[in-house]
ZAGU-896187 format. One record per residue (C-alpha): residue in one letter; x, y, z. Coordinates in steps of 0.001 Angstrom, whole numbers, padded with zeros to 6 digits, always signed. Layout:
aXYZ;...
//
This chain:
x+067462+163600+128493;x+065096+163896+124799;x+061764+162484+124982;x+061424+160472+122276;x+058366+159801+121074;x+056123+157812+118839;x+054618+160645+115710;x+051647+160140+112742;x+052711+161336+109541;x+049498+162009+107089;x+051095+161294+103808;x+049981+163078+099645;x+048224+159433+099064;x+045904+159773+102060;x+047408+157409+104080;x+049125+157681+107476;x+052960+156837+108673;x+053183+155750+111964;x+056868+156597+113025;x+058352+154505+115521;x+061639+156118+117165;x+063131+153087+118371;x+062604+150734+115359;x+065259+150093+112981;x+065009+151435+109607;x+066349+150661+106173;x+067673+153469+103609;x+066648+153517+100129;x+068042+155620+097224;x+066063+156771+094812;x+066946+157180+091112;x+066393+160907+091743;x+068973+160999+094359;x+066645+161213+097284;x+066561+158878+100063;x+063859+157334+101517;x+064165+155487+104874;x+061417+152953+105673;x+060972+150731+109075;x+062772+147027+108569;x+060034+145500+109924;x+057485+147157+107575;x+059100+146124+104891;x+060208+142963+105467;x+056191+142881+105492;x+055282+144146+103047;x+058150+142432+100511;x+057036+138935+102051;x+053142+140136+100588;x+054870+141729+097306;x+055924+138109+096614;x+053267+135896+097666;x+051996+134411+094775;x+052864+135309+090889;x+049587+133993+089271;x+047048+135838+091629;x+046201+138147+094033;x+046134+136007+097436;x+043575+138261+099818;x+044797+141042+098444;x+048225+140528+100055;x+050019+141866+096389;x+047329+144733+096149;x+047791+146342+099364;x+051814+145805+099275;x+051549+147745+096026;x+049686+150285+097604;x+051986+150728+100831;x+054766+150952+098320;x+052875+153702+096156;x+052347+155392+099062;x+055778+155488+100952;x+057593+156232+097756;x+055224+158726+096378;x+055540+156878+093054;x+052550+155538+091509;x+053111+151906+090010;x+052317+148248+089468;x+053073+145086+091555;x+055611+144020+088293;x+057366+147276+088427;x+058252+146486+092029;x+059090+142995+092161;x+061066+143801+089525;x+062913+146871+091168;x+063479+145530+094513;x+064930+141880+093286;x+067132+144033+090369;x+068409+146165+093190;x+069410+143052+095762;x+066738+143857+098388;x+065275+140458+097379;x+068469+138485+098605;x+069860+140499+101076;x+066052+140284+102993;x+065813+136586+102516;x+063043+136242+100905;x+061714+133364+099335;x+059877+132987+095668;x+057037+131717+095316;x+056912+127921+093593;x+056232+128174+090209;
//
C-alpha cells in the first residue's frame, strides 16, 4: 500500500501550498491551455472573501483573496479582474455564492 502524505509547496510569489492528498480539488483551465487544480475547500474560501463587499475592503478579506489568487495562478492582478473572471466563467453559480447587497 502508497503512503500518502501531506507535502509544502514554496511557490515564485513567496508563499507556501500546503497539499492535502485526501482533499478534493477543483480543475481550472487557463486561457493558455494549462490547468491549474486548486483544493475545493480553499476556494470556496477564498471566492466567499473575493465577494464580500463591493464598496470596501472588509479586514482585508478582498486583499488577501486577491493575493491567494495571484499567487496560485502565477498571474498578477486586481480584485475586479477576478470577480469578473470567475462569475464570466460560471464558478460564481456553480459554487453558490452569494453577492453582496448593493
Amino acid at each position: 500500500m502508497t503512503e500518502l502524505k501531506t507535502t509544502v509547496t514554496k511557490t515564485k510569489g513567496g508563499g507556501f501550498i500546503i497539499e492535502n492528498p485526501y482533499a478534493s480539488k477543483i480543475k481550472f483551465t487557463c486561457a493558455d491551455g494549462s490547468i491549474v487544480e486548486l483544493p475545493e475547500l480553499s476556494t470556496r474560501l477564498i471566492l466567499q472573501r473575493l465577494y464580500c463587499s463591493y464598496t470596501r475592503d472588509i479586514c482585508g478579506l478582498r486583499g488577501s483573496a486577491v493575493r491567494w489568487l495571484n499567487d496560485a495562478f502565477e498571474e498578477r492582478h486586481t480584485y475586479k479582474f477576478w470577480q469578473k473572471a470567475f462569475k464570466e466563467n460560471g464558478c460564481f453559480e456553480a459554487l453558490k455564492i452569494k453577492e453582496p447587497r448593493s
